[in-house]
ChimeraX commands (.cxc) that place a marker at each C-alpha (Angstrom):
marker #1 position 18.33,60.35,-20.56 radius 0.5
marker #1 position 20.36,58.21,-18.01 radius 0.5
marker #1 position 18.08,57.77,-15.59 radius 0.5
marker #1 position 14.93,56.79,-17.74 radius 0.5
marker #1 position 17.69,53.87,-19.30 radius 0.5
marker #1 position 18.62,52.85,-15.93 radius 0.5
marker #1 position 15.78,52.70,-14.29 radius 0.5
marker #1 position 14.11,50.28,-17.97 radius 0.5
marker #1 position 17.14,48.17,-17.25 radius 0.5
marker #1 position 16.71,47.87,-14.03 radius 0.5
marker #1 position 13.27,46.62,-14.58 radius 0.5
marker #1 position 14.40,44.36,-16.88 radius 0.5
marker #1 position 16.62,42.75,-14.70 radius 0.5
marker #1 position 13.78,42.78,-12.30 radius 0.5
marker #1 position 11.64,40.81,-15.17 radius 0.5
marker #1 position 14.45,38.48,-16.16 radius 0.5
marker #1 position 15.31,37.20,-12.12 radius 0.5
marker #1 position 11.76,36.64,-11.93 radius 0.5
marker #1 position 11.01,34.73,-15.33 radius 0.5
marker #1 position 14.18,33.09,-14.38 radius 0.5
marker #1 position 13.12,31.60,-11.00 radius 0.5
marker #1 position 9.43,30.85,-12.28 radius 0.5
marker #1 position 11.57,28.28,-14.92 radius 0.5
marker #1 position 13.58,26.92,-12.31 radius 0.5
marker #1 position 10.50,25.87,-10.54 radius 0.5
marker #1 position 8.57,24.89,-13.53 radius 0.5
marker #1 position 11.20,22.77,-14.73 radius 0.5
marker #1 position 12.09,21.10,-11.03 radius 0.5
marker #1 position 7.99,20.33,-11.16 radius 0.5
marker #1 position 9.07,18.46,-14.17 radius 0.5
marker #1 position 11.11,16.93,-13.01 radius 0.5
marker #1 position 9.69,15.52,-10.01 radius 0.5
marker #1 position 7.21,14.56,-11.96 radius 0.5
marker #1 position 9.09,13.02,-14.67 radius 0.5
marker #1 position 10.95,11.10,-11.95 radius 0.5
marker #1 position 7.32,10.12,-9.94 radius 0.5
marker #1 position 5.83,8.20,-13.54 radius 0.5
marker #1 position 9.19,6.66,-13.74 radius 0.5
marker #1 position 8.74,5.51,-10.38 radius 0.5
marker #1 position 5.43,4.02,-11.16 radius 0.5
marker #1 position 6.22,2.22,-14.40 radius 0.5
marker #1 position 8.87,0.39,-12.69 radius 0.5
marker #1 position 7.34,-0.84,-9.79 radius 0.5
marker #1 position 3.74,-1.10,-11.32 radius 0.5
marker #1 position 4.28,-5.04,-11.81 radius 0.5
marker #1 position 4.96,-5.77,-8.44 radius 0.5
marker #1 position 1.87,-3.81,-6.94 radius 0.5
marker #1 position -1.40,-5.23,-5.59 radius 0.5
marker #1 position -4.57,-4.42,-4.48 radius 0.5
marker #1 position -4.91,-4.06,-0.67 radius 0.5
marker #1 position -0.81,-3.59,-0.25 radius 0.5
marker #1 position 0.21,-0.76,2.39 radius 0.5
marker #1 position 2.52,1.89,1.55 radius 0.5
marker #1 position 4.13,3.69,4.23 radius 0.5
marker #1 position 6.10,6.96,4.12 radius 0.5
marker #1 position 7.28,9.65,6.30 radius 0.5
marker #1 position 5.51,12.40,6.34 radius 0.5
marker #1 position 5.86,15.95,6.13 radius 0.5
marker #1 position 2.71,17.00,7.72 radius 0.5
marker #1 position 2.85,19.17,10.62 radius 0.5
marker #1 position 1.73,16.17,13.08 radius 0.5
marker #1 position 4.77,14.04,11.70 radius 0.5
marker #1 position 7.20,14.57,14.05 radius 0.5
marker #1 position 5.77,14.40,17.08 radius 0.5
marker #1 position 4.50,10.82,16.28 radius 0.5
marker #1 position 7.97,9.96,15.27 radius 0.5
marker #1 position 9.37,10.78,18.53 radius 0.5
marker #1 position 6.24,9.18,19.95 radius 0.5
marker #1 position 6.85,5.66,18.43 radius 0.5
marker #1 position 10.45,5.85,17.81 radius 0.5
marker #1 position 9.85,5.20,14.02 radius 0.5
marker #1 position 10.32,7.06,11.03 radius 0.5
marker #1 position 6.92,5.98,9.42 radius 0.5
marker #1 position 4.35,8.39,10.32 radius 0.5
marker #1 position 2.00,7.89,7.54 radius 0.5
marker #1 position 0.55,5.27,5.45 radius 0.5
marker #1 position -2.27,4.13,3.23 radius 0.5
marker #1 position -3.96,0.89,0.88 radius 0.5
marker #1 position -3.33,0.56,-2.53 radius 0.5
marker #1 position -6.47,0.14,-5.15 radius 0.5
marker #1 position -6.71,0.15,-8.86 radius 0.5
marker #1 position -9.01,2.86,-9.78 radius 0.5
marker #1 position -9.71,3.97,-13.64 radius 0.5
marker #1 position -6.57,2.05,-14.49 radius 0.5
marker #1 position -3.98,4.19,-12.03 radius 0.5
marker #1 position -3.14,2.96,-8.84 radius 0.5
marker #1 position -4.57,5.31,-6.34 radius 0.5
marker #1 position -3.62,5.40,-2.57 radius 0.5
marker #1 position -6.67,5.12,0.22 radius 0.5
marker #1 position -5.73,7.62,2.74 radius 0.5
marker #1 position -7.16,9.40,6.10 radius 0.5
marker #1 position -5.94,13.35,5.22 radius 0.5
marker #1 position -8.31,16.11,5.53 radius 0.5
marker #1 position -11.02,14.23,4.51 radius 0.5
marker #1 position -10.39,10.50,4.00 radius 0.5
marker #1 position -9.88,10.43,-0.35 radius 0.5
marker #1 position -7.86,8.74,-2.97 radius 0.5
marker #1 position -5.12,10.08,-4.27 radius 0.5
marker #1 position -2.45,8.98,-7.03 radius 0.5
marker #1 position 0.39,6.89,-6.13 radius 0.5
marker #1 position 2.85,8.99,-7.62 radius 0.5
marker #1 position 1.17,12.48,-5.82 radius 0.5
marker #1 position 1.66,10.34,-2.42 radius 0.5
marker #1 position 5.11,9.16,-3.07 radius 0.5
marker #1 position 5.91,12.94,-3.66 radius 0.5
marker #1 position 4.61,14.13,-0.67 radius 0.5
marker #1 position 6.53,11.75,1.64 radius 0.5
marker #1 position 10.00,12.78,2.70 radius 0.5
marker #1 position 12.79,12.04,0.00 radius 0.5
marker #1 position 10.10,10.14,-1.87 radius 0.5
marker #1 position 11.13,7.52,0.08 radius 0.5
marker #1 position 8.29,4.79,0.70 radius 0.5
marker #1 position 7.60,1.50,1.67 radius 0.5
marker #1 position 5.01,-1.35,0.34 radius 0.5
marker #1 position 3.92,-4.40,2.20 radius 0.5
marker #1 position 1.70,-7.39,1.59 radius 0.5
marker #1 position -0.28,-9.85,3.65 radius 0.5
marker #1 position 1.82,-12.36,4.27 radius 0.5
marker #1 position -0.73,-14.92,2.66 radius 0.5
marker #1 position -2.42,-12.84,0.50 radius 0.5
marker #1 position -2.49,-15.44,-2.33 radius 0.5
marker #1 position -4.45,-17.30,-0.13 radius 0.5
marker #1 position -6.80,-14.38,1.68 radius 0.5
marker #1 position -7.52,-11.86,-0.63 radius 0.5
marker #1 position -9.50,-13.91,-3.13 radius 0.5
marker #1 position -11.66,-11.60,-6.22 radius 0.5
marker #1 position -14.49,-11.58,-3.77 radius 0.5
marker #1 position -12.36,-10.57,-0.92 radius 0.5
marker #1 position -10.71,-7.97,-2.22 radius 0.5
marker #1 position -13.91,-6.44,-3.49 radius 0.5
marker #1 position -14.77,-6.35,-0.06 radius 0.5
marker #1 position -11.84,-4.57,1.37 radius 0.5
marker #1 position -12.62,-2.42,-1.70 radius 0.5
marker #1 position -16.15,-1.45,0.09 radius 0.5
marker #1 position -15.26,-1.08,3.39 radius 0.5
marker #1 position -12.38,1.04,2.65 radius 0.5
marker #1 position -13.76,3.43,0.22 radius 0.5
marker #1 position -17.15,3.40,2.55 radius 0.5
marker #1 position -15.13,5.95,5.06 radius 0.5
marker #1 position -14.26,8.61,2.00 radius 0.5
marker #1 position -14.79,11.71,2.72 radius 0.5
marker #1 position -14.73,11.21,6.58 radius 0.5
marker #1 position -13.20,13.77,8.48 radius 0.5
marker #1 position -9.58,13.31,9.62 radius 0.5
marker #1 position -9.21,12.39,13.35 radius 0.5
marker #1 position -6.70,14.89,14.82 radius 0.5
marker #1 position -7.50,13.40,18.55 radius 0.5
marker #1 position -6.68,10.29,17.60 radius 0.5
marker #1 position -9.66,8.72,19.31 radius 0.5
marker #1 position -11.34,5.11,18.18 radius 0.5
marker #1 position -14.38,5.53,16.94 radius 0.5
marker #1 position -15.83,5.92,13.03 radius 0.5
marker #1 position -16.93,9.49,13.04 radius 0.5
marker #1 position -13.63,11.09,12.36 radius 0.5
marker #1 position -10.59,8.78,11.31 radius 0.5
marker #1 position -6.92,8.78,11.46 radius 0.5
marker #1 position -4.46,6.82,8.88 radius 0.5
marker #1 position -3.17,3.35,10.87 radius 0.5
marker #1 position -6.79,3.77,12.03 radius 0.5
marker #1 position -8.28,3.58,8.83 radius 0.5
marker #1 position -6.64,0.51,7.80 radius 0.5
marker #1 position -6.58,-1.70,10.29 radius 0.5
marker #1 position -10.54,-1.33,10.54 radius 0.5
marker #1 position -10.47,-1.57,6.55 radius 0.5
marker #1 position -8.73,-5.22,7.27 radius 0.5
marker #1 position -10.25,-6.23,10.49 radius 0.5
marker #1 position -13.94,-5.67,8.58 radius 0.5
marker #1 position -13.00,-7.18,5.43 radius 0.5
marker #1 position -10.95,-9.91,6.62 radius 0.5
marker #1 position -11.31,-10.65,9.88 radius 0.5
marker #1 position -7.32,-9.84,10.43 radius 0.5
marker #1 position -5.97,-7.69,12.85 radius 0.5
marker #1 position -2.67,-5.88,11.38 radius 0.5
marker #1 position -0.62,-4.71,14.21 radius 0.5
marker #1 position -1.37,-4.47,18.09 radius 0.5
marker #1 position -3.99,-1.64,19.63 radius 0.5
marker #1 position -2.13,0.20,22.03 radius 0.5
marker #1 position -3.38,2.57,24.52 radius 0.5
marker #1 position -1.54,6.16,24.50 radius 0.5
marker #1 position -0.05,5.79,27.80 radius 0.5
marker #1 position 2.02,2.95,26.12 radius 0.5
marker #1 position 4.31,5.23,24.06 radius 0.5
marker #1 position 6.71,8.07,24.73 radius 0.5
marker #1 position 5.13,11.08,25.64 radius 0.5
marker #1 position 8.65,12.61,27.16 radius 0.5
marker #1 position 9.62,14.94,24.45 radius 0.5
marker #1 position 8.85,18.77,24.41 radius 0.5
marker #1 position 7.58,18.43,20.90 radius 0.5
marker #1 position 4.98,15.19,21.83 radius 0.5
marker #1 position 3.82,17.01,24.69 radius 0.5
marker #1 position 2.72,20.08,22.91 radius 0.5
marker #1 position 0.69,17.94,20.60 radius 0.5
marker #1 position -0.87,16.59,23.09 radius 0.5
marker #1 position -1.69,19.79,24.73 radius 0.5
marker #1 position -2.71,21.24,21.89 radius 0.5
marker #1 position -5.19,18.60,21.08 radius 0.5
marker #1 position -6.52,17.78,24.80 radius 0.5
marker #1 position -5.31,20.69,27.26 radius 0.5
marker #1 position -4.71,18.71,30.72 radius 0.5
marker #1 position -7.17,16.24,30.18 radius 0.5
marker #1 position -5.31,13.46,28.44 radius 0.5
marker #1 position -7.03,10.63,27.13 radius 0.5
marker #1 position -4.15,7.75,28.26 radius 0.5
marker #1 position -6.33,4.50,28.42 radius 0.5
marker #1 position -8.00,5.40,24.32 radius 0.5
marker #1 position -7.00,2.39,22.11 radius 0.5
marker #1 position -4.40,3.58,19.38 radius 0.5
marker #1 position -2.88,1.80,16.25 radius 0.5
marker #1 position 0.05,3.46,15.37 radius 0.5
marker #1 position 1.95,3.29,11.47 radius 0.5
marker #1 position 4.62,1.28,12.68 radius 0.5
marker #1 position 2.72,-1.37,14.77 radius 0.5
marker #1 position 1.06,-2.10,11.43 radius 0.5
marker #1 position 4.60,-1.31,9.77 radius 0.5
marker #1 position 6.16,-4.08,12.40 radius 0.5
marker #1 position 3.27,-6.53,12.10 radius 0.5
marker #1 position 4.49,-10.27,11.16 radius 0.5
marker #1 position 0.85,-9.97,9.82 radius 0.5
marker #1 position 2.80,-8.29,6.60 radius 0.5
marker #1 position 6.08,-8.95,4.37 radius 0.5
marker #1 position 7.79,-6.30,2.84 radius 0.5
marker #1 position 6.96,-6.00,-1.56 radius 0.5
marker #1 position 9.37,-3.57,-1.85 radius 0.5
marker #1 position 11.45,-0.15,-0.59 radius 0.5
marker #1 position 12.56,2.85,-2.42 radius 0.5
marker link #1:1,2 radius 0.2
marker link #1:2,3 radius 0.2
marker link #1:3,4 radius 0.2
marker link #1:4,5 radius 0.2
marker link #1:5,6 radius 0.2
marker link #1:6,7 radius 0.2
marker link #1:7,8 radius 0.2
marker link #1:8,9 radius 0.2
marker link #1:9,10 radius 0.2
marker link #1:10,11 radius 0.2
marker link #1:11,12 radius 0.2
marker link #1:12,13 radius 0.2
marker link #1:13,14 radius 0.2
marker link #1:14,15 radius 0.2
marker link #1:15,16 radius 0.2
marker link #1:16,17 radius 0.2
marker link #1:17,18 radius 0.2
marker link #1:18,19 radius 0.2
marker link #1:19,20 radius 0.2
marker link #1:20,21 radius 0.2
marker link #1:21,22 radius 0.2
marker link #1:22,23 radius 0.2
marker link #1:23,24 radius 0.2
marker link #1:24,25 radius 0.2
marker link #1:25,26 radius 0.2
marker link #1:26,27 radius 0.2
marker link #1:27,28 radius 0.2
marker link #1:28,29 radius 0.2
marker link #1:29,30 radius 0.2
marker link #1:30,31 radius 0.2
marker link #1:31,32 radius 0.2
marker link #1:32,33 radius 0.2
marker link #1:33,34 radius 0.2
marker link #1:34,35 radius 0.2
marker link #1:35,36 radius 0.2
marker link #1:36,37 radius 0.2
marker link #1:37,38 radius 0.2
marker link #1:38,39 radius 0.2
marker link #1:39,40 radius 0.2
marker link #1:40,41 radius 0.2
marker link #1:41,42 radius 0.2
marker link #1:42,43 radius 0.2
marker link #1:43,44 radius 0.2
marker link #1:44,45 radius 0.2
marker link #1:45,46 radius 0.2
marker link #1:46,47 radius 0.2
marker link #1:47,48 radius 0.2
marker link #1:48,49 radius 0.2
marker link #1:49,50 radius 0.2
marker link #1:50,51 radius 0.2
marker link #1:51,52 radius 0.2
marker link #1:52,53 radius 0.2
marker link #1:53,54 radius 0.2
marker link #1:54,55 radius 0.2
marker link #1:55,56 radius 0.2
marker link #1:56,57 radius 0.2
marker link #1:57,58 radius 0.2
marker link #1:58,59 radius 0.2
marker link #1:59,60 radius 0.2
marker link #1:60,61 radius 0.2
marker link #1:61,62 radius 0.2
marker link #1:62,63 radius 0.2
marker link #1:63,64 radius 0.2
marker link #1:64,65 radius 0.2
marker link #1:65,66 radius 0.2
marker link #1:66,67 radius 0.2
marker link #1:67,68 radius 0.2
marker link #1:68,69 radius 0.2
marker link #1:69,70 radius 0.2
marker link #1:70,71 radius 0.2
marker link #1:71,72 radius 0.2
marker link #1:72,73 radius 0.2
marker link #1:73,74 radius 0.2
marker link #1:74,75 radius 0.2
marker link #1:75,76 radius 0.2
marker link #1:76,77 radius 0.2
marker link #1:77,78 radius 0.2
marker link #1:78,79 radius 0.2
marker link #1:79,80 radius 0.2
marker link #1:80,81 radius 0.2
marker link #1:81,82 radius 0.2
marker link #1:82,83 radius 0.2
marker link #1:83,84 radius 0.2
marker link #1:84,85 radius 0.2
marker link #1:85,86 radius 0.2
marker link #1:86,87 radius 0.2
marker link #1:87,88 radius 0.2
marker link #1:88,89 radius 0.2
marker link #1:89,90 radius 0.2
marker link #1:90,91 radius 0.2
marker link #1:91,92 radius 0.2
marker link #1:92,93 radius 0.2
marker link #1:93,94 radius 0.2
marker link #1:94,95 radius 0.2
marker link #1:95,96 radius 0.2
marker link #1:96,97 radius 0.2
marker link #1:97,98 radius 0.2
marker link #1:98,99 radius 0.2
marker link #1:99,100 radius 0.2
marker link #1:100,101 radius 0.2
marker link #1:101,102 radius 0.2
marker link #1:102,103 radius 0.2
marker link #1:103,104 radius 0.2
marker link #1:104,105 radius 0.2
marker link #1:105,106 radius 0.2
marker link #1:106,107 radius 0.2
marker link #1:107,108 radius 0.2
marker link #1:108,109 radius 0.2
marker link #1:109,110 radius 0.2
marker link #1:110,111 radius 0.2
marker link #1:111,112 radius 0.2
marker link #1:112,113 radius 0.2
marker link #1:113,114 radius 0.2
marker link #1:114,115 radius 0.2
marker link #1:115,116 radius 0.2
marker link #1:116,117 radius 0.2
marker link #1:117,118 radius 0.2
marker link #1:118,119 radius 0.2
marker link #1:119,120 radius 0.2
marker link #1:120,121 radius 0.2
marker link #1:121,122 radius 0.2
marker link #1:122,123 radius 0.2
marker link #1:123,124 radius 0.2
marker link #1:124,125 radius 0.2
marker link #1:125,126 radius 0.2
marker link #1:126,127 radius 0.2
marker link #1:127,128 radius 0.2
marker link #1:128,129 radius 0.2
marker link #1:129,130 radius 0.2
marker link #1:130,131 radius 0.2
marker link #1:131,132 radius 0.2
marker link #1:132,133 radius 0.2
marker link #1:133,134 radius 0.2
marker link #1:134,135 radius 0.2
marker link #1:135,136 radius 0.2
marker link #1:136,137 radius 0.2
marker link #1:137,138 radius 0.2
marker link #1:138,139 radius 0.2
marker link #1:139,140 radius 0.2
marker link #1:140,141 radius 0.2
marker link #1:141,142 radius 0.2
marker link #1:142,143 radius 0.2
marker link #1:143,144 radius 0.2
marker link #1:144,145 radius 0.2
marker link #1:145,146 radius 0.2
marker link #1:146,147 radius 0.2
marker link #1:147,148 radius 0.2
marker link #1:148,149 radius 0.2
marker link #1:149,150 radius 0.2
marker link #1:150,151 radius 0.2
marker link #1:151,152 radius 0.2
marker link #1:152,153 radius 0.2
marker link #1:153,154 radius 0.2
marker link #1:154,155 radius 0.2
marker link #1:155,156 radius 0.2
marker link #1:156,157 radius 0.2
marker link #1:157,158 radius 0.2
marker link #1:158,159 radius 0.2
marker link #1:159,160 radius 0.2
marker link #1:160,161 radius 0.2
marker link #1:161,162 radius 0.2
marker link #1:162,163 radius 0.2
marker link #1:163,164 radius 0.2
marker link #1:164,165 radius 0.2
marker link #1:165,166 radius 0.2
marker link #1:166,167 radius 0.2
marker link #1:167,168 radius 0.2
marker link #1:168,169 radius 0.2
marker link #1:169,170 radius 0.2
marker link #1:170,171 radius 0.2
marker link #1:171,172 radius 0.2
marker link #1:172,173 radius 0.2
marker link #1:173,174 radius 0.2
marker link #1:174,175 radius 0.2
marker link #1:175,176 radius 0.2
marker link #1:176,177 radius 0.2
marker link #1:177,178 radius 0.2
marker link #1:178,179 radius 0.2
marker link #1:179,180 radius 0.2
marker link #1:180,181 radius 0.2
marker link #1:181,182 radius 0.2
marker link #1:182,183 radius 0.2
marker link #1:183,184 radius 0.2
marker link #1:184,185 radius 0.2
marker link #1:185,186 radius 0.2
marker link #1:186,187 radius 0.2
marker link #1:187,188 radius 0.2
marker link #1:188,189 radius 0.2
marker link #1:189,190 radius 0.2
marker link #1:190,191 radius 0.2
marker link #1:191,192 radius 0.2
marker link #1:192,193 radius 0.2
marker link #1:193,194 radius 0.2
marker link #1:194,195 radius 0.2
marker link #1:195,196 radius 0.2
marker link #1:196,197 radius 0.2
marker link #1:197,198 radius 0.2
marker link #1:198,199 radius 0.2
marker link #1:199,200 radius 0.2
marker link #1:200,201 radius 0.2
marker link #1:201,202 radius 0.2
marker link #1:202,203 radius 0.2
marker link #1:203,204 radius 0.2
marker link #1:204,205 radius 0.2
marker link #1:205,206 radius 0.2
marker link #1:206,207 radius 0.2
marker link #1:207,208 radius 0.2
marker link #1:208,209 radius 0.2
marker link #1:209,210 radius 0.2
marker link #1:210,211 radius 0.2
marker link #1:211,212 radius 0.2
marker link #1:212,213 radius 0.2
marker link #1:213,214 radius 0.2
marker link #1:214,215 radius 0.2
marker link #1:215,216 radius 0.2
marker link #1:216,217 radius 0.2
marker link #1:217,218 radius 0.2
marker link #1:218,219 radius 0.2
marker link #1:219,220 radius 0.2
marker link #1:220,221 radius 0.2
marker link #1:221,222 radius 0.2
marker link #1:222,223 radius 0.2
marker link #1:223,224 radius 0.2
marker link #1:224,225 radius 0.2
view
């Protein structure tokens, strides 16, 4: 009889480690999201239509533009009101909305960043903003850009919004670079690169990179968390 009661324990030990850890993560899912619509309630007030949030990202991709642009910021997006939530405008895999507080979540130590036009009071007017409404939501569903190249068949974040801006506004948020302008030294950068283009690097394509529209005096910082 010892063995049949030995081996039902051990199966119930079995059952309980597993309902255990299924808890655990069920209950740290509440409470990162518990924490997220905290988030938003608090900073809800302060947010605008058209503001940029930028974050770091985890995304396979992320470090290698770090080291590229010797920034932490490797992601970003545009705020809009949708069905009463804010929503972030983002180039991922394909160009979407998604929540505010599913983005924040997704960035490294939910840290983020929101900035402003630095005369937006002035700029983005009702009838503006519906326009920057258009042309941004006009790219959904695009394709992400994984070479990083300039034109409006497939579309990378920075890319995304500065067109977004430059269309509806007639501003340009941050200075086009061309790649041969950033640091393509480190092992990591250069296997992107091969990855993407084998030996045949594009140097002279124009680039807008998160932090050139993170650094723009174009923009004032809203707030950082």
């Amino acid at each position: 009889m010892r063995r049949p009661l030995s081996i039902a324990l051990a199966l119930l030990l079995i059952v309980a480690a597993v309902s255990a850890t299924y808890l655990r993560h069920r209950f740290s899912r509440f409470q990162r999201r518990h924490r997220g619509e905290l988030t938003i309630l608090s900073i809800s007030l302060q947010l605008r239509e058209g503001d940029l949030v930028f974050q770091t990202s985890r995304s396979a991709q992320s470090q290698a533009i770090q080291l590229a642009t010797h920034s932490p910021y490797s992601h970003c997006g545009m705020l809009l009101r949708q069905g009463g939530e804010w929503q972030v405008l983002e180039a991922v895999q394909p160009v979407r909305l998604t929540p505010l507080e599913q983005w924040i979540g997704r960035g490294r130590g939910s840290h983020f960043v929101v900035k402003r036009l630095r005369d937006a009071d002035q700029v983005l007017t009702p009838s503006t903003l519906r326009q920057l409404r258009r042309t941004g939501l006009q790219y959904q569903g695009r394709a992400y850009d994984l070479y990083f190249g300039w034109s409006n068949e497939r579309i990378y974040c920075s890319e995304l919004l500065w067109k977004t801006y430059q269309q509806a506004t007639g501003r340009r948020i941050g200075r086009l670079q061309q790649l041969r302008e950033f640091d393509l030294s480190h092992p990591a950068v250069q296997q992107k690169l091969r990855e993407r283009y084998g030996n045949r690097l594009p140097l002279r394509e124009p680039v807008i990179s998160p932090v050139a529209m993170f650094d723009s005096p174009e923009l004032v910082k809203v707030l950082q968390r």
